[in-house]
N, C-alpha and C positions, 0 to 999 in steps of 0.2 A: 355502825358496827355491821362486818358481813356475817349473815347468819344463812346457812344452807338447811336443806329438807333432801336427803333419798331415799326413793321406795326402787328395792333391787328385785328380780328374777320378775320382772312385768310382763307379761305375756302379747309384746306387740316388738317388732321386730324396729332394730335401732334407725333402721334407715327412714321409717315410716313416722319413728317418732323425732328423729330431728326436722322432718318436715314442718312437724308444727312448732316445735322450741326456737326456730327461726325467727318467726312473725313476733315473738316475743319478749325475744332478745334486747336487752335495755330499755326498755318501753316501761313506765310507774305500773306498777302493779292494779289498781286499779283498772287500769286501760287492761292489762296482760288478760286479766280476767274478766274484762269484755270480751277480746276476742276469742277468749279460748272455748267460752258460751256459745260464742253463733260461729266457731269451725266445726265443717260438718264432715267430724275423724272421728274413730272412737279413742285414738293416742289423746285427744285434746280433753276429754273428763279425766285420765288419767292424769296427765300435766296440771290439768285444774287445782288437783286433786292434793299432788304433791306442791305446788304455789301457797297452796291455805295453809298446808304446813309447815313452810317454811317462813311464812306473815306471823304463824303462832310462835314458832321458834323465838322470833327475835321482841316480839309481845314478851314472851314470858321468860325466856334466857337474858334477855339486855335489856328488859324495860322500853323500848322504843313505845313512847306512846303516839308519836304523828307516824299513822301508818300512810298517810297521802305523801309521805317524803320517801318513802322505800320504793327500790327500783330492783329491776331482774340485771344484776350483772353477769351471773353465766347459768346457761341453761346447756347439760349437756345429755347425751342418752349417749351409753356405753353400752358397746353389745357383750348380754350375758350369754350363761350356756343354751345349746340347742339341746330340744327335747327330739328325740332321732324315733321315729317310726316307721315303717316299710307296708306299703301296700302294693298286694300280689295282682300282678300284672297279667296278659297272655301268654300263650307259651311258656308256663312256670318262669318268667323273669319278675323281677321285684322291681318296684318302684321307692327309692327312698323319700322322707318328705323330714322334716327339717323344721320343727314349730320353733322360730326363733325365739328369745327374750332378749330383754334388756335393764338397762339399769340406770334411771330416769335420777339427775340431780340440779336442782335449782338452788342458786343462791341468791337472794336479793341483800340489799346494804342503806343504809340513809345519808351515805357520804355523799359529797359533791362530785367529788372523783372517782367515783364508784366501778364507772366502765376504763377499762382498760383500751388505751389504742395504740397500735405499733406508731413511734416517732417517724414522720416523715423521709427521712432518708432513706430509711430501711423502704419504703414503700417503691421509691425512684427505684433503688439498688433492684428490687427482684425485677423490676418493667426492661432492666437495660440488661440485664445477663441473658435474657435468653434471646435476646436479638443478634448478639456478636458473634454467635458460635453459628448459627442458623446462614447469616451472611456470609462470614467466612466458607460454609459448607458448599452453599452455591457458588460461589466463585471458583474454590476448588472442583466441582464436580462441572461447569462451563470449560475448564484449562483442559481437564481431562477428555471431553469431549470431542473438544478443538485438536487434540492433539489425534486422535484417534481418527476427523475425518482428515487428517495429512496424511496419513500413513504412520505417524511416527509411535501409536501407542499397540499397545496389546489388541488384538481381535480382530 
């Protein structure tokens, strides 16, 4: 059963905090909260933090009693609001500063199929699109070129 934990308006900015939700990302819980021990962030006691509560979650919402079977299927940090402060600079100019937040949510689950992964096609498809248009581009921009040192183009 997928059971999630979020803790919102977290006082560490979203970019800093996916840093750590990475390393942790499908990984048994167990393990996740090893690493999250010995990274040396302060996002990663918060992560910690919201992980226990969402182990309790499924403890006591669904009964799961093998917690060594629960896995992190999505770990995300959404950026919350900025808290806006201005500090006064030289010259009477201001300096804006920007304490970001965020909004830390973990799910783990004890299903087998727990992590989700894009079907292989989808994965060729994106590799081969942005090669056709790029190639096309130089060829066209090589014609263009060629024409221009004949005389036959603009410039």
């Amino acid at each position: 059963m997928r059971t999630q934990a979020t803790a919102k308006f977290i006082r560490v900015s979203s970019r800093k905090a996916g840093l750590v939700l990475e390393q942790i990302r499908g990984k048994p819980v167990g393990e996740a909260l090893a690493i999250l021990e010995y990274t040396p962030r302060a996002a990663a006691r918060l992560i910690a933090k919201v992980l226990r509560s969402a182990v309790a979650n499924a403890e006591h919402n669904h009964q799961v009693r093998n917690l060594d079977a629960l896995r992190v299927v999505e770990a995300v940090a959404d950026g919350g609001p900025s808290l806006k402060r201005v500090q006064p600079r030289a010259m009477g100019r201001a300096f804006f500063i920007r304490h970001r937040t965020s909004h830390l949510t973990v799910a783990v689950s004890d299903e087998v199929n727990g992590v989700r992964k894009p079907p292989p096609a989808r994965r060729a498809a994106r590799a081969e699109a942005p090669a056709a248009p790029a190639a096309q581009a130089a060829a066209t921009r090589g014609k263009a070129r060629g024409d221009r040192a004949k005389g036959k183009g603009k410039g």
